[in-house]
Biopython code that builds the backbone (N, CA, C, O; Angstrom):
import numpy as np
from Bio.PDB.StructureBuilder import StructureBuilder

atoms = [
    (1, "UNK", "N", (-26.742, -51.701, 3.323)),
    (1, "UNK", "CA", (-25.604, -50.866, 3.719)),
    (1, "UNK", "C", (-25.414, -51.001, 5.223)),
    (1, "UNK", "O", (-26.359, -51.011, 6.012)),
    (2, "UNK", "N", (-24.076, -51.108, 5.586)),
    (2, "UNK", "CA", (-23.846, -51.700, 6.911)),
    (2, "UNK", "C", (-23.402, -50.694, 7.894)),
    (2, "UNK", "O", (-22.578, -49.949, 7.364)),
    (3, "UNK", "N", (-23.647, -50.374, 9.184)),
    (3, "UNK", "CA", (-23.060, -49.008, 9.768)),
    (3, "UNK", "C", (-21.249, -48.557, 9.419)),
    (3, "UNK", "O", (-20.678, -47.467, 9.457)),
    (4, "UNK", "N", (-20.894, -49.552, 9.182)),
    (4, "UNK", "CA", (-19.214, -49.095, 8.722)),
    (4, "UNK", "C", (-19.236, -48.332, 7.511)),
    (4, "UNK", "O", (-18.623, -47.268, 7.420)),
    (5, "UNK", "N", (-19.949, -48.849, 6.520)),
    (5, "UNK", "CA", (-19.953, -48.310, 5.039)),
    (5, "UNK", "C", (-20.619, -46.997, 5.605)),
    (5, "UNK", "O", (-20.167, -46.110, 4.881)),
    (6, "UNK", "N", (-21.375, -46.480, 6.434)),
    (6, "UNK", "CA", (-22.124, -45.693, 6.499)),
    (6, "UNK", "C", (-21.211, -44.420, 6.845)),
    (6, "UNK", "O", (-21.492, -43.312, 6.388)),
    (7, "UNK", "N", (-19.947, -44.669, 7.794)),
    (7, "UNK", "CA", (-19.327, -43.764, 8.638)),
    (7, "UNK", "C", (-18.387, -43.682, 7.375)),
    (7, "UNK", "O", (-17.973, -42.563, 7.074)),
    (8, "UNK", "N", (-18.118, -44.458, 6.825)),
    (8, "UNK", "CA", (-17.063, -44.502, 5.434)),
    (8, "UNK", "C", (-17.374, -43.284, 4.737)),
    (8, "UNK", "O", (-16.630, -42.311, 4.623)),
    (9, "UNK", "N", (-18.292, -43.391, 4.377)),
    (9, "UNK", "CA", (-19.211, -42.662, 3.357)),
    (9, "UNK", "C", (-19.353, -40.999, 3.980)),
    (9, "UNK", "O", (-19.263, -39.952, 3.339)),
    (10, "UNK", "N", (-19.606, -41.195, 5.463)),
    (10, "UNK", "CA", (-19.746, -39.552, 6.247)),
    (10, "UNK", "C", (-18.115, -38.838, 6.116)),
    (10, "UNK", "O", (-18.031, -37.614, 6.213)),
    (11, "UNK", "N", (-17.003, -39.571, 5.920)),
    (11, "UNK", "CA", (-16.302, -39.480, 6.372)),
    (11, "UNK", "C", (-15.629, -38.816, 4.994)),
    (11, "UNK", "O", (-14.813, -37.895, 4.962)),
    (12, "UNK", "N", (-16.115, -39.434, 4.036)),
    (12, "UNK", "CA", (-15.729, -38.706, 2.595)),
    (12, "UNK", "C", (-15.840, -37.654, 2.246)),
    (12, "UNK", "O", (-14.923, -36.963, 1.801)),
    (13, "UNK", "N", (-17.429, -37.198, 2.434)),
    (13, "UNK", "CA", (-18.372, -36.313, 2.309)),
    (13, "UNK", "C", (-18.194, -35.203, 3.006)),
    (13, "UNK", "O", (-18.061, -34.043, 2.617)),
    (14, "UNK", "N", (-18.206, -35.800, 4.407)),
    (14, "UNK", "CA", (-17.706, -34.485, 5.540)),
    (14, "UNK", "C", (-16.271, -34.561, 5.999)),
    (14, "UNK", "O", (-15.984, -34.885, 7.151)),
    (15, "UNK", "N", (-15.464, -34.287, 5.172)),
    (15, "UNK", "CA", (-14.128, -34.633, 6.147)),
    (15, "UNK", "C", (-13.645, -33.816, 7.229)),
    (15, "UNK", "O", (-12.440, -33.947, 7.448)),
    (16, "UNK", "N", (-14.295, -32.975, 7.994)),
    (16, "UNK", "CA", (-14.497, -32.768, 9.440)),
    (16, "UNK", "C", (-14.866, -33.274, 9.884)),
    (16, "UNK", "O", (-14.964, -32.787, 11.010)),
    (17, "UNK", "N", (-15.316, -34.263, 9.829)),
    (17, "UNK", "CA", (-16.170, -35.441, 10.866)),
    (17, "UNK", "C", (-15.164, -36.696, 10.930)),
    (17, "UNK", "O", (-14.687, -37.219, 9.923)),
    (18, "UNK", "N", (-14.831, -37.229, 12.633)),
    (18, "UNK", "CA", (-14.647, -38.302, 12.901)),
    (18, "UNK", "C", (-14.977, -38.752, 13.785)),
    (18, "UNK", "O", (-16.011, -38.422, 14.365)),
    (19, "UNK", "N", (-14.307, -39.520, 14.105)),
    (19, "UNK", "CA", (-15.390, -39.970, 16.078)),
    (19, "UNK", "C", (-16.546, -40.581, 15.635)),
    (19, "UNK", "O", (-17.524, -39.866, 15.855)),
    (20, "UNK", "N", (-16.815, -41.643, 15.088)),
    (20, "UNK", "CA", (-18.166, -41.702, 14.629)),
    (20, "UNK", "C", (-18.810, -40.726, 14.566)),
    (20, "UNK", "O", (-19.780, -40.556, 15.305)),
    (21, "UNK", "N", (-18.359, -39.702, 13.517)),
    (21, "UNK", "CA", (-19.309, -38.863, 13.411)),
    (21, "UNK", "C", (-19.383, -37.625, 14.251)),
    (21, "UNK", "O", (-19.956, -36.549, 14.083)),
    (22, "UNK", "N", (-18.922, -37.920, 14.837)),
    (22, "UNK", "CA", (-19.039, -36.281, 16.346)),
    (22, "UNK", "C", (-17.828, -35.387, 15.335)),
    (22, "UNK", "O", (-16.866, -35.783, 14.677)),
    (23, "UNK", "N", (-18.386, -34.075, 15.573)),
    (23, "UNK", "CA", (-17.566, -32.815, 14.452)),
    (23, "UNK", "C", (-16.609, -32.554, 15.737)),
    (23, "UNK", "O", (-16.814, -32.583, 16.950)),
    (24, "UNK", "N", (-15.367, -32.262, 14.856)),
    (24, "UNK", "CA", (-13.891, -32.206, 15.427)),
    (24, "UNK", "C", (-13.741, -30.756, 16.003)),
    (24, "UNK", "O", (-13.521, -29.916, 15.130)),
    (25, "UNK", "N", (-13.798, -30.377, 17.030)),
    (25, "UNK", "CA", (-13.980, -28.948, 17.688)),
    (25, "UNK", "C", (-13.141, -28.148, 17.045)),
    (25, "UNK", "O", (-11.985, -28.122, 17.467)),
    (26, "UNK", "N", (-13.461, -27.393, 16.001)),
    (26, "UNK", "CA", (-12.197, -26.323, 15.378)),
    (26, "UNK", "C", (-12.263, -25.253, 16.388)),
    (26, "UNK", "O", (-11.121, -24.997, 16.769)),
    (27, "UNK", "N", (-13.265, -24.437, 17.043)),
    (27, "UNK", "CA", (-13.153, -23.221, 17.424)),
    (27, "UNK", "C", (-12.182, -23.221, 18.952)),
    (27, "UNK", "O", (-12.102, -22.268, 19.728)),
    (28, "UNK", "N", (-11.487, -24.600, 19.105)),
    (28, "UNK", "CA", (-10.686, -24.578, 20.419)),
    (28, "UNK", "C", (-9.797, -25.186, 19.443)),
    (28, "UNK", "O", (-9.710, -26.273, 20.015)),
    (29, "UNK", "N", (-9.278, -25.283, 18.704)),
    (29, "UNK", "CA", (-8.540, -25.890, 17.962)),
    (29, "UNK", "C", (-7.192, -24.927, 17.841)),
    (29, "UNK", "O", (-7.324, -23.928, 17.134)),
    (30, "UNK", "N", (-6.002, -25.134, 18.429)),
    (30, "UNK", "CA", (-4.976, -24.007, 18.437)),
    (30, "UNK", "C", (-4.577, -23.828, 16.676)),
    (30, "UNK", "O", (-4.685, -22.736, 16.119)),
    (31, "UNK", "N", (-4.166, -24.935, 16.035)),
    (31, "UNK", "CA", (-3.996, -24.646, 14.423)),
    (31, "UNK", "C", (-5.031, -23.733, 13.891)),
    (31, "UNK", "O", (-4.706, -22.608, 13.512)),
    (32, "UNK", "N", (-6.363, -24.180, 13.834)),
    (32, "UNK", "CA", (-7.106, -23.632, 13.049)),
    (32, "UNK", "C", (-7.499, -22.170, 13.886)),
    (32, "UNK", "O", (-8.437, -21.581, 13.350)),
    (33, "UNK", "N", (-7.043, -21.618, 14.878)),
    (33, "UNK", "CA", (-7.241, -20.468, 14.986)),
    (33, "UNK", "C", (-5.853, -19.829, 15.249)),
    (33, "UNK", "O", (-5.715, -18.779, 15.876)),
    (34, "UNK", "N", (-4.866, -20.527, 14.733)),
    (34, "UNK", "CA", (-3.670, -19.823, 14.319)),
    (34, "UNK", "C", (-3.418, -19.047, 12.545)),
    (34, "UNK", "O", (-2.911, -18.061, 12.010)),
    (35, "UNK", "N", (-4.421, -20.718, 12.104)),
    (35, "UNK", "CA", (-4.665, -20.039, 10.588)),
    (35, "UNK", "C", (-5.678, -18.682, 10.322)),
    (35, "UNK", "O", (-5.418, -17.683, 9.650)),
    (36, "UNK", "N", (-6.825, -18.977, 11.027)),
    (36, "UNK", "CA", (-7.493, -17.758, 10.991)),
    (36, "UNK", "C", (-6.810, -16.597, 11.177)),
    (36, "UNK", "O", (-6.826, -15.681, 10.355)),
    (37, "UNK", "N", (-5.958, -16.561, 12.633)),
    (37, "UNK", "CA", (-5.620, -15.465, 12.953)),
    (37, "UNK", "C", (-3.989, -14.684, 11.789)),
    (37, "UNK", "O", (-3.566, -13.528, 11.776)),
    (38, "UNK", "N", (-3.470, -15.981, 10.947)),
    (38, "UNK", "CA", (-2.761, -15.291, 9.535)),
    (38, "UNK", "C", (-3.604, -15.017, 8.693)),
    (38, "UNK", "O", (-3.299, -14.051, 7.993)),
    (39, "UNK", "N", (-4.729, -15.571, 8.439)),
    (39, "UNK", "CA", (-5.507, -15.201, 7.771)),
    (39, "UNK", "C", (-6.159, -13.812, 7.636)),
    (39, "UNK", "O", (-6.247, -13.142, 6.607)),
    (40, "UNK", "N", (-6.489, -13.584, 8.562)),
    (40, "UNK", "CA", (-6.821, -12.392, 9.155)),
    (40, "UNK", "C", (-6.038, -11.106, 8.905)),
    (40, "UNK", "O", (-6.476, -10.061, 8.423)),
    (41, "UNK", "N", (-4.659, -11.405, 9.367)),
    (41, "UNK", "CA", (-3.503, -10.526, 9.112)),
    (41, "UNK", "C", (-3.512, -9.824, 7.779)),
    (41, "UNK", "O", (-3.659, -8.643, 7.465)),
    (42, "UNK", "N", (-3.260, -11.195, 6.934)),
    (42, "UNK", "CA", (-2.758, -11.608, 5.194)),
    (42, "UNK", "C", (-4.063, -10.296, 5.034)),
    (42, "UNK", "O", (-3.480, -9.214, 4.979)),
    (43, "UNK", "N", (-5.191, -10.159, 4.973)),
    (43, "UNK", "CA", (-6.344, -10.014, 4.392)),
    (43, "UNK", "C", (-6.273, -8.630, 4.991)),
    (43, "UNK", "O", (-6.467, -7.825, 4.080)),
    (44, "UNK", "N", (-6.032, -7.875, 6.407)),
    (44, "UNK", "CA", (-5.770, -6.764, 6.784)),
    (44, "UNK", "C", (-4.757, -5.998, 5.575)),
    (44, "UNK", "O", (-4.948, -5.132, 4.720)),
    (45, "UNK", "N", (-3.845, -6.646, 5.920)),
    (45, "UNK", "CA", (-2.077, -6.258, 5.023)),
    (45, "UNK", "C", (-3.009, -5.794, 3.670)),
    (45, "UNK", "O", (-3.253, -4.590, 3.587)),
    (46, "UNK", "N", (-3.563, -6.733, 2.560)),
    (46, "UNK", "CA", (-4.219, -6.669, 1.393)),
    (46, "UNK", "C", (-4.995, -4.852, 1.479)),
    (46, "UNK", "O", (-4.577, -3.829, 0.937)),
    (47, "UNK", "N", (-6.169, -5.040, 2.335)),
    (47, "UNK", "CA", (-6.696, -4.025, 2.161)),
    (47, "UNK", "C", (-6.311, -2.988, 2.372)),
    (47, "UNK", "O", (-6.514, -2.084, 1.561)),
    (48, "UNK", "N", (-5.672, -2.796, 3.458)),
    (48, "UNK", "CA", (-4.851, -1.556, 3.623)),
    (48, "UNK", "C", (-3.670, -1.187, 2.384)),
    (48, "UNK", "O", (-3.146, -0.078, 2.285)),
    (49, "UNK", "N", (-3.439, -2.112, 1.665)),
    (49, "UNK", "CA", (-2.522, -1.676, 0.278)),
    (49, "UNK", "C", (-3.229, -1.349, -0.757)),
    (49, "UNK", "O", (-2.868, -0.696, -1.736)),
    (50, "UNK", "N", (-4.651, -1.993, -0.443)),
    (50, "UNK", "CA", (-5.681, -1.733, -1.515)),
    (50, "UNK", "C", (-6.363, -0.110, -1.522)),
    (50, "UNK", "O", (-6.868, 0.508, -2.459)),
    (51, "UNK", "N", (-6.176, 0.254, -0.231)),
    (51, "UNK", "CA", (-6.992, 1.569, -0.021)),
    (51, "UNK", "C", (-5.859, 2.885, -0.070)),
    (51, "UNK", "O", (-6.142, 4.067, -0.267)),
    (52, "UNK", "N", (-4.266, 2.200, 0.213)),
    (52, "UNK", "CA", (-3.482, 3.320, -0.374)),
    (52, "UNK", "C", (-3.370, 3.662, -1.443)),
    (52, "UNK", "O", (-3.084, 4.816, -1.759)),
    (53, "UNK", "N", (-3.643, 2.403, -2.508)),
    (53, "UNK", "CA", (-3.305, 2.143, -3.797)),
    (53, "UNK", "C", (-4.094, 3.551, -5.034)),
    (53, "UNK", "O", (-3.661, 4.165, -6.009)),
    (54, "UNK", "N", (-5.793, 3.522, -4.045)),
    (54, "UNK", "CA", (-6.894, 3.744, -4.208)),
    (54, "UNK", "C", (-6.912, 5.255, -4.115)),
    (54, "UNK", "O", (-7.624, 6.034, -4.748)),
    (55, "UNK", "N", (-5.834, 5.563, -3.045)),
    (55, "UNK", "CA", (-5.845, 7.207, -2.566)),
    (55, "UNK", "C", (-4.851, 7.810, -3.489)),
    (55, "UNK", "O", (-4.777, 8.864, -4.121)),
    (56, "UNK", "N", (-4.146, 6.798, -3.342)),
    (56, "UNK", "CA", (-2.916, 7.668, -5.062)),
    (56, "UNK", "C", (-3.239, 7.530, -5.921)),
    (56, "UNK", "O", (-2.693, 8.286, -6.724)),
    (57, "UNK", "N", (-4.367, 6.509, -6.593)),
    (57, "UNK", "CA", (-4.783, 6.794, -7.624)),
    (57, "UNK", "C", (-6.176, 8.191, -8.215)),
    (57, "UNK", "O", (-6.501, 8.631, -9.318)),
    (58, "UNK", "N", (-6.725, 8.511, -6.499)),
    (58, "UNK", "CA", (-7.624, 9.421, -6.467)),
    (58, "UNK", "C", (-6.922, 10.750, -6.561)),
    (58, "UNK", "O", (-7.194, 11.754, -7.218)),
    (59, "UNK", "N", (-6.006, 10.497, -5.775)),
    (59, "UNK", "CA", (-5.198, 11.927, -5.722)),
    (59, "UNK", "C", (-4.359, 12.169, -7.105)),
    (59, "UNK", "O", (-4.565, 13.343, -7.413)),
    (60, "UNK", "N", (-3.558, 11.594, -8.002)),
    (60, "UNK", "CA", (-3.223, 11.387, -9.308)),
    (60, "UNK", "C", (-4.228, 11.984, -10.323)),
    (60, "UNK", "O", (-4.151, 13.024, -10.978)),
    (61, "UNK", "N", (-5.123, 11.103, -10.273)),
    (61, "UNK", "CA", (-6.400, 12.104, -10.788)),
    (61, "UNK", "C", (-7.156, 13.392, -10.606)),
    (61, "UNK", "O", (-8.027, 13.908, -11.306)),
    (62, "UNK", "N", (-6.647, 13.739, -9.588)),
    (62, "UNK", "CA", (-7.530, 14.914, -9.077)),
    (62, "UNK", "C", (-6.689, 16.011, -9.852)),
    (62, "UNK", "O", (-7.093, 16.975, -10.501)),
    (63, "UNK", "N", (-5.148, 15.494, -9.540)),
    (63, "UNK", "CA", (-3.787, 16.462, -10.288)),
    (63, "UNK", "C", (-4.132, 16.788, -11.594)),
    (63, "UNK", "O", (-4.627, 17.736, -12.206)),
    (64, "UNK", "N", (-3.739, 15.772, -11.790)),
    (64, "UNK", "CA", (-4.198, 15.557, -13.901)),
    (64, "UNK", "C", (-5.634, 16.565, -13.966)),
    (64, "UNK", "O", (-5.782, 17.628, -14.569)),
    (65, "UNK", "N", (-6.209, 16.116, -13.463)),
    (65, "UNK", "CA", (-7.570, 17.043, -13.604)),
    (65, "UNK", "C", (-7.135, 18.787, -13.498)),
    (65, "UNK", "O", (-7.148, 19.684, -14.342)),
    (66, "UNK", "N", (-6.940, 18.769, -12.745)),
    (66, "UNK", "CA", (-6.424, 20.573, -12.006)),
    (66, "UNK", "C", (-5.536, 20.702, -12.958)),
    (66, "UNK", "O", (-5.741, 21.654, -13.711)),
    (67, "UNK", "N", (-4.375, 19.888, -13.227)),
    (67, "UNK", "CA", (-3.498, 21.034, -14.356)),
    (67, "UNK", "C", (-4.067, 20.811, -15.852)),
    (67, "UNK", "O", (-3.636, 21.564, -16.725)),
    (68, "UNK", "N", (-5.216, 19.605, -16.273)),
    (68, "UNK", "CA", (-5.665, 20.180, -17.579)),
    (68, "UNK", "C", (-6.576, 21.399, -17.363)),
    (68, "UNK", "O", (-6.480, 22.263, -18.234)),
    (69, "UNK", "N", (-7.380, 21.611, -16.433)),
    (69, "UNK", "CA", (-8.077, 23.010, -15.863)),
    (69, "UNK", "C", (-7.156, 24.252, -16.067)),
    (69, "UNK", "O", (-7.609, 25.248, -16.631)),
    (70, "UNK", "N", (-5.536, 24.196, -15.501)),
    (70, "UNK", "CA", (-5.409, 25.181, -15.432)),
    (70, "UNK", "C", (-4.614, 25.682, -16.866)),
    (70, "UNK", "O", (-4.360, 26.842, -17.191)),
    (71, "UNK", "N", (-4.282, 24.316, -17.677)),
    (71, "UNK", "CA", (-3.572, 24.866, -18.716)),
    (71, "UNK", "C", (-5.191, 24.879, -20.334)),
    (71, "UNK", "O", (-5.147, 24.981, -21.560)),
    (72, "UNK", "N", (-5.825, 24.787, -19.761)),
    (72, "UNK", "CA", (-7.215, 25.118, -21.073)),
    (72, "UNK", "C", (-7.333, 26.242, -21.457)),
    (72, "UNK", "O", (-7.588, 26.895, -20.445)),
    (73, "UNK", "N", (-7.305, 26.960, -22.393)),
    (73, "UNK", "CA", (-7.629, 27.858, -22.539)),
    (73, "UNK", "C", (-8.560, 28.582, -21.732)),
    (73, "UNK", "O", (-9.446, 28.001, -21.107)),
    (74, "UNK", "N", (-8.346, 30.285, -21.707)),
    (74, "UNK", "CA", (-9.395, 30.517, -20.921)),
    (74, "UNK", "C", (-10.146, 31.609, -21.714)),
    (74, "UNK", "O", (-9.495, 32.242, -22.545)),
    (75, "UNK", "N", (-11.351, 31.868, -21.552)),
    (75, "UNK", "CA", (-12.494, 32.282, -22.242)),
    (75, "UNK", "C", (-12.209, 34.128, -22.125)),
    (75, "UNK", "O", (-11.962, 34.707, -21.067)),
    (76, "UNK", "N", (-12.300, 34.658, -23.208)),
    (76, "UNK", "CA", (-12.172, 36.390, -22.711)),
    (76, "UNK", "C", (-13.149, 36.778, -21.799)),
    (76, "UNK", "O", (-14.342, 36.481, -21.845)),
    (77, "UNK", "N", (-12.626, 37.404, -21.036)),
    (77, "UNK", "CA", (-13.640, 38.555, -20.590)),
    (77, "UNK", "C", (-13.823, 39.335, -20.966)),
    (77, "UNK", "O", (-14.650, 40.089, -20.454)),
]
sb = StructureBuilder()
sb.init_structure("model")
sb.init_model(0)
sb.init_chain("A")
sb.init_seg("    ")
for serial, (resi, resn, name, xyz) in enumerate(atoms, 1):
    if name == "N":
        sb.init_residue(resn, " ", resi, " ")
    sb.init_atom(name, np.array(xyz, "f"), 0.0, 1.0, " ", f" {name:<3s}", serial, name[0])
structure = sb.get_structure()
């Protein structure tokens, strides 16, 4: 196996790697920390719909709960 086949082969395997091999600087990389930073967003946006979603469904329940409480029969005194 000859050093070309070799970088061939890195190059498949790792496709972040070029330069013979030297890894392609993402963390100065303006794209890839433009994607992060939608990424980031996208995934904020999510949870925060996830945790309203979560509070109306807690609070919904709590209702339902309280008015089967208040319409149950109630026990003599």
């Amino acid at each position: 196996m000859n050093a070309d086949s070799t970088m061939q082969n890195a190059h498949q395997n790792y496709p972040n790697t070029q330069n013979n091999g030297n890894a392609i600087d993402l963390q100065n990389n303006p794209q890839v920390q433009q994607l992060l930073t939608q990424q980031k967003i996208e995934f904020q946006q999510e949870m925060q719909y996830l945790m309203q979603n979560m509070r109306q469904n807690i609070l919904q329940e709590m209702q339902e709960h309280n008015q089967q409480e208040q319409n149950a029969p109630q026990a003599p005194i």
